[in-house]
C-alpha positions as CSV (number, residue, x, y, z in Angstrom):
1,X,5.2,11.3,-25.1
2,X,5.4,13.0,-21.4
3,X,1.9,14.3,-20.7
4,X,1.6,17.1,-17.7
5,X,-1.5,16.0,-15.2
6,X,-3.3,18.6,-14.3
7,X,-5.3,19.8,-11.0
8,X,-9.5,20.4,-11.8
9,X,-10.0,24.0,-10.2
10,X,-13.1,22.2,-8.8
11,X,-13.8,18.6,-8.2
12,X,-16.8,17.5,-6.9
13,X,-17.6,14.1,-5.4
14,X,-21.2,12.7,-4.4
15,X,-21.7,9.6,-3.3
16,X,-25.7,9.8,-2.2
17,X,-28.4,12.7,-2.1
18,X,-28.2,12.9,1.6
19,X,-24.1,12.1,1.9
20,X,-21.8,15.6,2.5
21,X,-20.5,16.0,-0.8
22,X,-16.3,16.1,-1.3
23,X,-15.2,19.3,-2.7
24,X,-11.3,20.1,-3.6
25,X,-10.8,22.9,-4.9
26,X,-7.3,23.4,-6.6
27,X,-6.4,20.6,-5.0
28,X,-7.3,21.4,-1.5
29,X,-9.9,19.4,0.2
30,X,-12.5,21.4,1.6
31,X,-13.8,19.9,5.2
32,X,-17.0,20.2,7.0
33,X,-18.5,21.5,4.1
34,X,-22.3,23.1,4.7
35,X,-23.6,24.4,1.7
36,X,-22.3,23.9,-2.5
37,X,-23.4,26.1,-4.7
38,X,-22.4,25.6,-8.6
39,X,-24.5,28.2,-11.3
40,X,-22.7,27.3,-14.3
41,X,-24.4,26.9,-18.2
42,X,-23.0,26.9,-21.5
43,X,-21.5,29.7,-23.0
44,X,-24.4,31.5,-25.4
45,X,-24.2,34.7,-27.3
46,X,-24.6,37.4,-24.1
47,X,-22.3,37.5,-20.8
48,X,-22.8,34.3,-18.4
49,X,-22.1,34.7,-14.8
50,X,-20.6,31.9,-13.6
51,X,-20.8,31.1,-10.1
52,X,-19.7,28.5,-7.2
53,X,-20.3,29.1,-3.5
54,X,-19.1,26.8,-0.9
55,X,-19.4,27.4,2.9
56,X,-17.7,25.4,5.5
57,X,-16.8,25.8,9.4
58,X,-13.4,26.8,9.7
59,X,-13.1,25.8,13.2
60,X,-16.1,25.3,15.5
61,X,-18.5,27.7,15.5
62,X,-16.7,30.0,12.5
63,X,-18.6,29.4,9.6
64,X,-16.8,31.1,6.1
65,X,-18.0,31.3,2.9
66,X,-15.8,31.5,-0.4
67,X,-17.1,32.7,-3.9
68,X,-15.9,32.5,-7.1
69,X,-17.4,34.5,-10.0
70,X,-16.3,34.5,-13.6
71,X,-18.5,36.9,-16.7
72,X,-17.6,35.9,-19.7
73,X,-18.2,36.9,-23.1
74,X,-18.7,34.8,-26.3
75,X,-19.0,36.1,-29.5
């Protein structure tokens, strides 16, 4: 049986409290990350907003910040 790997939309890797975390996200490594955000629960019986937030410098002194949102509903 052939069995297709897959690429996490978010990986997440933390080696310490006080270590930079590694982030990839859809398989891209994000450097010289600053802040990680992740709001994410269980689906329930209302819409959920979930959430993830990383900033990063770009290049010196350019910071960016990406967002992705996703409301769901579960019945």
């Amino acid at each position: 049986m052939d069995i297709e790997k897959t690429t996490p939309f978010l990986s997440i890797e933390l080696d310490g409290v006080n270590k930079t975390p590694t982030v990839i996200v859809n398989g891209n490594k994000i450097e010289k990350v600053v802040h990680l955000g992740v709001d994410w629960s269980t689906g329930t019986y209302k819409q959920t907003l979930k959430t993830i937030t990383i900033s990063y410098y770009e290049s010196p002194g350019i910071l960016k910040t990406v967002t992705y949102e996703n409301e769901i509903t579960v019945s």
